[in-house]
C-alpha positions as semicolon CSV with decimal commas, in nm:
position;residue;x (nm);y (nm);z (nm)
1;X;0,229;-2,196;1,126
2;X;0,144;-2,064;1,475
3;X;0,419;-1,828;1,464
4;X;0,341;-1,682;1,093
5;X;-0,024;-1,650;1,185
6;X;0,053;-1,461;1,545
7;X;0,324;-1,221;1,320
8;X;0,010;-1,142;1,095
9;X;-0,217;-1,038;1,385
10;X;0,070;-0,838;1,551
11;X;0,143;-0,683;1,165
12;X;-0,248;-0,568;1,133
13;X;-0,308;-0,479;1,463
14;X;-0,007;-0,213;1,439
15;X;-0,104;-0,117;1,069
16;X;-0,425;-0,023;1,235
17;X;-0,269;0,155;1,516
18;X;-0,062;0,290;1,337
19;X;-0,367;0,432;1,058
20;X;-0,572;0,557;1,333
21;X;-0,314;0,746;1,532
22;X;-0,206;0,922;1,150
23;X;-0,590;1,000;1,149
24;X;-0,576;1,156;1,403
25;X;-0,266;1,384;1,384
26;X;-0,415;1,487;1,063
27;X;-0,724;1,637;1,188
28;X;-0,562;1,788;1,439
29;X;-0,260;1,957;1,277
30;X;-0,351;2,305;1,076
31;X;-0,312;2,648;1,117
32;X;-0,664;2,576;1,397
33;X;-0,524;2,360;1,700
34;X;-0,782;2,154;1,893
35;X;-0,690;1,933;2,219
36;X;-0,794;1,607;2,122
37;X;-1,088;1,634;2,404
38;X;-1,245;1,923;2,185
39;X;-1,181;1,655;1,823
40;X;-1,365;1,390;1,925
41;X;-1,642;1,574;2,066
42;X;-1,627;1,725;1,708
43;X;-1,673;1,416;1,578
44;X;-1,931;1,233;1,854
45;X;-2,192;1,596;1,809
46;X;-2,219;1,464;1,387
47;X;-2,147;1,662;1,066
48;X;-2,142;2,089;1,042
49;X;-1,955;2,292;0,819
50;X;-1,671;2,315;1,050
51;X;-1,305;2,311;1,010
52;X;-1,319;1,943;1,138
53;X;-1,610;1,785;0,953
54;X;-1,619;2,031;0,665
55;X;-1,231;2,065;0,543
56;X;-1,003;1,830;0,747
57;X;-1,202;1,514;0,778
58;X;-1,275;1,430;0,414
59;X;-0,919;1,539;0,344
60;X;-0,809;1,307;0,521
61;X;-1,037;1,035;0,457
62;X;-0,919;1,078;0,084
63;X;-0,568;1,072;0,196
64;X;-0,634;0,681;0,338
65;X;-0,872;0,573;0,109
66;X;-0,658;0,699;-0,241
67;X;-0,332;0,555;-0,108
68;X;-0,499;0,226;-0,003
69;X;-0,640;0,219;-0,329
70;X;-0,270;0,287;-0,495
71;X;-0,081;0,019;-0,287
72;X;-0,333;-0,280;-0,395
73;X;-0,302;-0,120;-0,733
74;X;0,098;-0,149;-0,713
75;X;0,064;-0,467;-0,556
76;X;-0,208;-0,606;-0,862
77;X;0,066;-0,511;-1,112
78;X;0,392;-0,634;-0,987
79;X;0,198;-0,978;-0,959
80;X;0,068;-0,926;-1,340
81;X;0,446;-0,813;-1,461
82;X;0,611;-1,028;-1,247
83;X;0,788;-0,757;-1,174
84;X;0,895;-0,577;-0,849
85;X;0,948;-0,194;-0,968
86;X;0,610;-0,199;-1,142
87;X;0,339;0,006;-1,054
88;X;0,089;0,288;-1,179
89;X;0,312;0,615;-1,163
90;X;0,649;0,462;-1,344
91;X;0,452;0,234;-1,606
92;X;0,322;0,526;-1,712
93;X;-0,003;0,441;-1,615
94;X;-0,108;0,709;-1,400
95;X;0,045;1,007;-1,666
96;X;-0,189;0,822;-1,891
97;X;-0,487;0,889;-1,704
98;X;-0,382;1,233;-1,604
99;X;-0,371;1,335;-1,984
100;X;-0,741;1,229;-2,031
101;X;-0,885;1,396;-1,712
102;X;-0,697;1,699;-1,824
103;X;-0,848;1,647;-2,183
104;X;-1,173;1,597;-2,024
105;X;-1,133;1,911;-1,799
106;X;-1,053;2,156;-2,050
107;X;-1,320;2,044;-2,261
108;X;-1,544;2,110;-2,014
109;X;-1,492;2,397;-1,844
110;X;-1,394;2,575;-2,177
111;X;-1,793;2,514;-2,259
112;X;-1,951;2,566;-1,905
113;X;-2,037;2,220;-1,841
114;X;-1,977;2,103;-1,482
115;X;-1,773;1,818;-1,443
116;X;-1,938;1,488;-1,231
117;X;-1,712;1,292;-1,062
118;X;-1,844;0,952;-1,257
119;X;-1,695;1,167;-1,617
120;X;-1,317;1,205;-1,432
121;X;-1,335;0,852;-1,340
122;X;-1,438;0,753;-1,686
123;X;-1,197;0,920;-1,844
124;X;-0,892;0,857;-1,596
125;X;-1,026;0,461;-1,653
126;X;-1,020;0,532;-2,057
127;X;-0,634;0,682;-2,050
128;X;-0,497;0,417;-1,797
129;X;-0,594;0,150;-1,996
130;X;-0,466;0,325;-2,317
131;X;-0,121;0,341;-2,155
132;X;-0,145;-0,050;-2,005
133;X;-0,209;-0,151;-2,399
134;X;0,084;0,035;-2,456
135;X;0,311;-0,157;-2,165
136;X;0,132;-0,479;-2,210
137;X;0,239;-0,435;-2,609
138;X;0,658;-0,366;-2,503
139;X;0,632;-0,649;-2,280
140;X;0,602;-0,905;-2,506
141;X;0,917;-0,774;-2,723
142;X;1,083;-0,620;-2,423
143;X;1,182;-0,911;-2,171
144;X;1,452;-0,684;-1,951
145;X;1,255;-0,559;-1,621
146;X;1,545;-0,226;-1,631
147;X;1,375;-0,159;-2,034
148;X;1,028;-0,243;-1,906
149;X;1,088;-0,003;-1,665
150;X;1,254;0,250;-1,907
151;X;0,934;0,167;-2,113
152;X;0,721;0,303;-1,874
153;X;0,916;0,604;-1,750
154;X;0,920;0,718;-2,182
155;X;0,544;0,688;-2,195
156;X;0,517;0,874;-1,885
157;X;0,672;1,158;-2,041
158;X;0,500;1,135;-2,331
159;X;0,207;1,184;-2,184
160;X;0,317;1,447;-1,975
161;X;0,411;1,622;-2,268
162;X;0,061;1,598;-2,457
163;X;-0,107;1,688;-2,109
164;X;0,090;2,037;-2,040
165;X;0,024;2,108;-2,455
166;X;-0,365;2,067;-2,349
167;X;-0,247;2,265;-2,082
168;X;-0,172;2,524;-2,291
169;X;-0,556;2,595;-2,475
170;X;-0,692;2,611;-2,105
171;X;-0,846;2,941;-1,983
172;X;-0,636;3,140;-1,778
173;X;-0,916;3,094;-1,483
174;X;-0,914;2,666;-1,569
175;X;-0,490;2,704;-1,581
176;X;-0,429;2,693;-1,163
177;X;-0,695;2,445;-1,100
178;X;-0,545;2,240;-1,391
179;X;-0,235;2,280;-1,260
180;X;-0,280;2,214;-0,891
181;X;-0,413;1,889;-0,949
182;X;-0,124;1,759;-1,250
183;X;0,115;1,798;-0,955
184;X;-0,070;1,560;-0,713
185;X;-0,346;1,643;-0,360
186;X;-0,577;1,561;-0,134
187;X;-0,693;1,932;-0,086
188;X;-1,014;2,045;-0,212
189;X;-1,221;1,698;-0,125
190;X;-1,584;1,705;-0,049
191;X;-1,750;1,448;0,083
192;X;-1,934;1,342;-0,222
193;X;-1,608;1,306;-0,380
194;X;-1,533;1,104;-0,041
195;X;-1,858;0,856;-0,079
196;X;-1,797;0,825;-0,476
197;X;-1,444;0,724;-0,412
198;X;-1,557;0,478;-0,161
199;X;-1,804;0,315;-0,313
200;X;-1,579;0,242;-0,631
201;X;-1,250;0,117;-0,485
202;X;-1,403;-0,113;-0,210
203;X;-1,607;-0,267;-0,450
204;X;-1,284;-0,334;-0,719
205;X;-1,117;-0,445;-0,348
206;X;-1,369;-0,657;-0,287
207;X;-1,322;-0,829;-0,624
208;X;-0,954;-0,804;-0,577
209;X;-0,974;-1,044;-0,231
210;X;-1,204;-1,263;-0,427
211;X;-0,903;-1,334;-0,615
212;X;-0,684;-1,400;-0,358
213;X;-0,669;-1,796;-0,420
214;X;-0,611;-1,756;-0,831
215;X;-0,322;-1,472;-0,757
216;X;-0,126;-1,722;-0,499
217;X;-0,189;-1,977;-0,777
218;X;0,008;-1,684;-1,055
219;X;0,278;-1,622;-0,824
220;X;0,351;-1,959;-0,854
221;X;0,385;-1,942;-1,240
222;X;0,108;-1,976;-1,571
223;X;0,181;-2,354;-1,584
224;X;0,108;-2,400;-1,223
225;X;-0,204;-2,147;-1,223
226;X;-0,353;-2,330;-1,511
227;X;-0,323;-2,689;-1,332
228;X;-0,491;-2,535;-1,059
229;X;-0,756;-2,469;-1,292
230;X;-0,691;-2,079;-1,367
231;X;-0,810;-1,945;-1,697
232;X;-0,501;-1,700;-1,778
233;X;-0,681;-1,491;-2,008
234;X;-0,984;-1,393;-1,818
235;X;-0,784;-1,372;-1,492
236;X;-0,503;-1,157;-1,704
237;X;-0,788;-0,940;-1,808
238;X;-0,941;-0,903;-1,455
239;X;-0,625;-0,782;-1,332
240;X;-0,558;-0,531;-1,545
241;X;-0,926;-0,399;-1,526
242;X;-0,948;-0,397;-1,139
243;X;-0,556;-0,221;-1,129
244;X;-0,646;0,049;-1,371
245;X;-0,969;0,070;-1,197
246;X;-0,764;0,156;-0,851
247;X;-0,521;0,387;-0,993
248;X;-0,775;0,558;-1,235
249;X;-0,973;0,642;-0,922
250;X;-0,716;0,787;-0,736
251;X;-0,633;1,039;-1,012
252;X;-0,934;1,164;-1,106
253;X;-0,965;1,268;-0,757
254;X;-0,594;1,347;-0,666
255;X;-0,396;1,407;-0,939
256;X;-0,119;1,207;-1,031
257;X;0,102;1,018;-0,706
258;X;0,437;0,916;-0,745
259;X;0,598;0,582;-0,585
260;X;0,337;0,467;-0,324
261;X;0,226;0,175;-0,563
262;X;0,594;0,044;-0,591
263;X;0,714;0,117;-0,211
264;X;0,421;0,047;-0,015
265;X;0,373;-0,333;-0,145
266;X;0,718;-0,413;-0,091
267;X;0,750;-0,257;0,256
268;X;0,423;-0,461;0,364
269;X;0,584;-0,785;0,229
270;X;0,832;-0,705;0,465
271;X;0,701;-0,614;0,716
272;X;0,483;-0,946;0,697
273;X;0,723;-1,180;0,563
274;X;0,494;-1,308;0,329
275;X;0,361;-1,240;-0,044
276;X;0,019;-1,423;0,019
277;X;-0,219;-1,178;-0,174
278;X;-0,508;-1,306;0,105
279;X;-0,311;-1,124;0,360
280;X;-0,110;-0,887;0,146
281;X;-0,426;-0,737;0,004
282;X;-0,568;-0,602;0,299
283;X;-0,216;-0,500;0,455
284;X;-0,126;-0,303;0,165
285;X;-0,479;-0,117;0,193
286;X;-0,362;-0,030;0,509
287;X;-0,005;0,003;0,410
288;X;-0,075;0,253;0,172
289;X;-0,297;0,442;0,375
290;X;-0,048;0,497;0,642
291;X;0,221;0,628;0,374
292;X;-0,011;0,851;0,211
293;X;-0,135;0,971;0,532
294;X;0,250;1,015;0,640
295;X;0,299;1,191;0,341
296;X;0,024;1,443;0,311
297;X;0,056;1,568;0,668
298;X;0,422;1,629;0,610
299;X;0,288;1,800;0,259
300;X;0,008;1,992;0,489
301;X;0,287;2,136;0,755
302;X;0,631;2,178;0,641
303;X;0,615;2,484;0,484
304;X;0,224;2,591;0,627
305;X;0,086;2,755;0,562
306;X;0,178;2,616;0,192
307;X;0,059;2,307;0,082
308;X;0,317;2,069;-0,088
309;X;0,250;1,879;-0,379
310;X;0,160;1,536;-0,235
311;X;0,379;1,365;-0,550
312;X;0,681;1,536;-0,413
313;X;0,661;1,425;-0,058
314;X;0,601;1,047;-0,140
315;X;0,905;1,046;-0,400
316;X;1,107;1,150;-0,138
317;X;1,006;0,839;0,087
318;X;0,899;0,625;-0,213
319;X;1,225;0,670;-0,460
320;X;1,467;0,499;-0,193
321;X;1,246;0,208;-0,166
322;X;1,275;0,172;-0,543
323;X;1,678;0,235;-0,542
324;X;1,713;-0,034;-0,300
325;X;1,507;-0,273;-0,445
326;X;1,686;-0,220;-0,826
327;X;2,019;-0,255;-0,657
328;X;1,968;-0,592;-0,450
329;X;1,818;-0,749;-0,763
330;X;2,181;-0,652;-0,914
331;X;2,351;-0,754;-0,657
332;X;2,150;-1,045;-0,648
333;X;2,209;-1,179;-1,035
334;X;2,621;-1,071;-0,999
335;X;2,626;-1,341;-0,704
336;X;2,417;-1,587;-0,911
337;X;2,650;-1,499;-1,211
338;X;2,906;-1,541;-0,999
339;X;2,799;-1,888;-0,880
């Protein structure tokens, strides 16, 4: 017991280390260097309209807070599914809401009306829980994780498909904003966009650590969640409204973002050693920070002065994750065939 609870303080105090110092870097890298003496007395002299405060900072606030927000979200649906390669991007989930923000968009701006971050939300909310009634509909005739899966990845597309045909009615001035934000970024983020996004997903992570006890109960199975006094339906229903909640945030703000909800659970479960959601929520929020904080400075200077689609970047890390873990669970039933 001493031992697990000195590996968790070690675990968060580097996740936090290891946050703060990609912080950091991000501010400072850009086509503007800065000595680190000259950013944080940026930062002590309070907010301007400077590179710092004005561009990089929320940028990168959004970066932490969005792929926080999409790690719990992974993590809240691979408990629901059971399910290790669920999560919002390959469910579909995220695809979903991308097709109603873009509905939502081009409706919009093809009348004049400006678009409040509270209507993207809305919306992004509306079309990921469209697609969960889709996935929570094939689960109960599909009972294969690798069709599940497939499941997912079809509905995806299908979304995709209805989103780039909305696409298509867009004004020629709407098309490259449209399009800059289907592929997936943290560019662009103002700092109401930075206190809106705050104020939803701490409050839905808030709920989500409330939960803590009744998830550890699920992981153990229905039966044993209801003798602990669970009700399955409402807590079913909670976690499906506080996932989509998460991942619906994250892209009305950023687009769509591939992988981080799958790899970043599983890589803070092993890091930790432990699928406790009491500790596992608030690692993956940091977990998922650092990867999407990783990810979108690699995005910001690899090809600067270009920016990368975010989505890109994090398939590259996230992808692997999700080969690995689809090829030890085959291993895995071959030996327990096997045996």
């Amino acid at each position: 017991m001493k031992n697990a609870r000195l590996r968790y303080i070690l675990c968060f105090a580097f996740l936090a280390v290891l946050v703060l110092a990609l912080l950091l870097w991000n501010i400072n890298a850009g086509s503007v260097d800065f000595t680190p003496r000259e950013i944080l007395g940026l930062l002590l002299a309070g907010p301007d309209t400077g590179i710092i405060w004005g561009i990089r900072l929320p940028r990168v606030l959004a970066a932490a807070i969005l792929g926080g927000a999409l790690s719990v979200s992974g993590f809240l649906l691979q408990t629901f599914f059971a399910n290790p390669i669920a999560g919002p991007f390959v469910l579909g989930i995220s695809s979903g809401a991308k097709l109603t923000v873009s509905l939502v968009m081009v409706l919009c701006l093809s009348r004049g009306i400006v678009i409040g971050s509270a209507l993207l939300i809305l919306g992004a909310f509306a079309g990921s829980m469209l697609s969960m009634g889709f996935i929570l509909l094939l689960s109960r005739r599909v009972n294969q994780m690798s069709m599940l899966v497939v499941s997912g990845v079809m509905i995806g597309y299908i979304c995709s498909a209805v989103t780039d045909f909305v696409v298509t009615f867009a004004d020629d001035s709407n098309i490259i904003n449209l399009h800059n934000w289907s592929l997936g970024s943290f560019s662009g983020t103002s700092w109401d966009n930075v206190r809106i996004m705050s104020w939803v997903i701490f409050s839905a992570l808030g709920l989500t650590f409330l939960l803590s006890k009744p998830i550890g109960a699920y992981q153990m199975g229905e039966v044993y969640a209801q003798s602990m006094g669970v009700n399955i339906k409402r807590f079913r229903l909670q976690l499906i409204l506080l996932s989509s909640i998460l991942s619906a945030c994250v892209t009305a703000f950023a687009g769509p973002i591939s992988f981080v909800g799958i790899a970043a659970p599983h890589l803070i479960k092993a890091l930790f050693r432990t699928a406790k959601p009491i500790v596992i929520v608030p690692a993956c929020f940091l977990g998922g920070a650092a990867f999407c904080l990783f990810c979108d400075l690699i995005a910001r200077t690899a090809f600067a002065p270009r920016d990368m689609s975010i989505s890109s970047v994090t398939a590259v890390f996230g992808a692997p994750v999700v080969l690995y873990l689809m090829a030890s669970r085959r291993s895995a039933a071959a030996r327990g065939g096997n045996g």
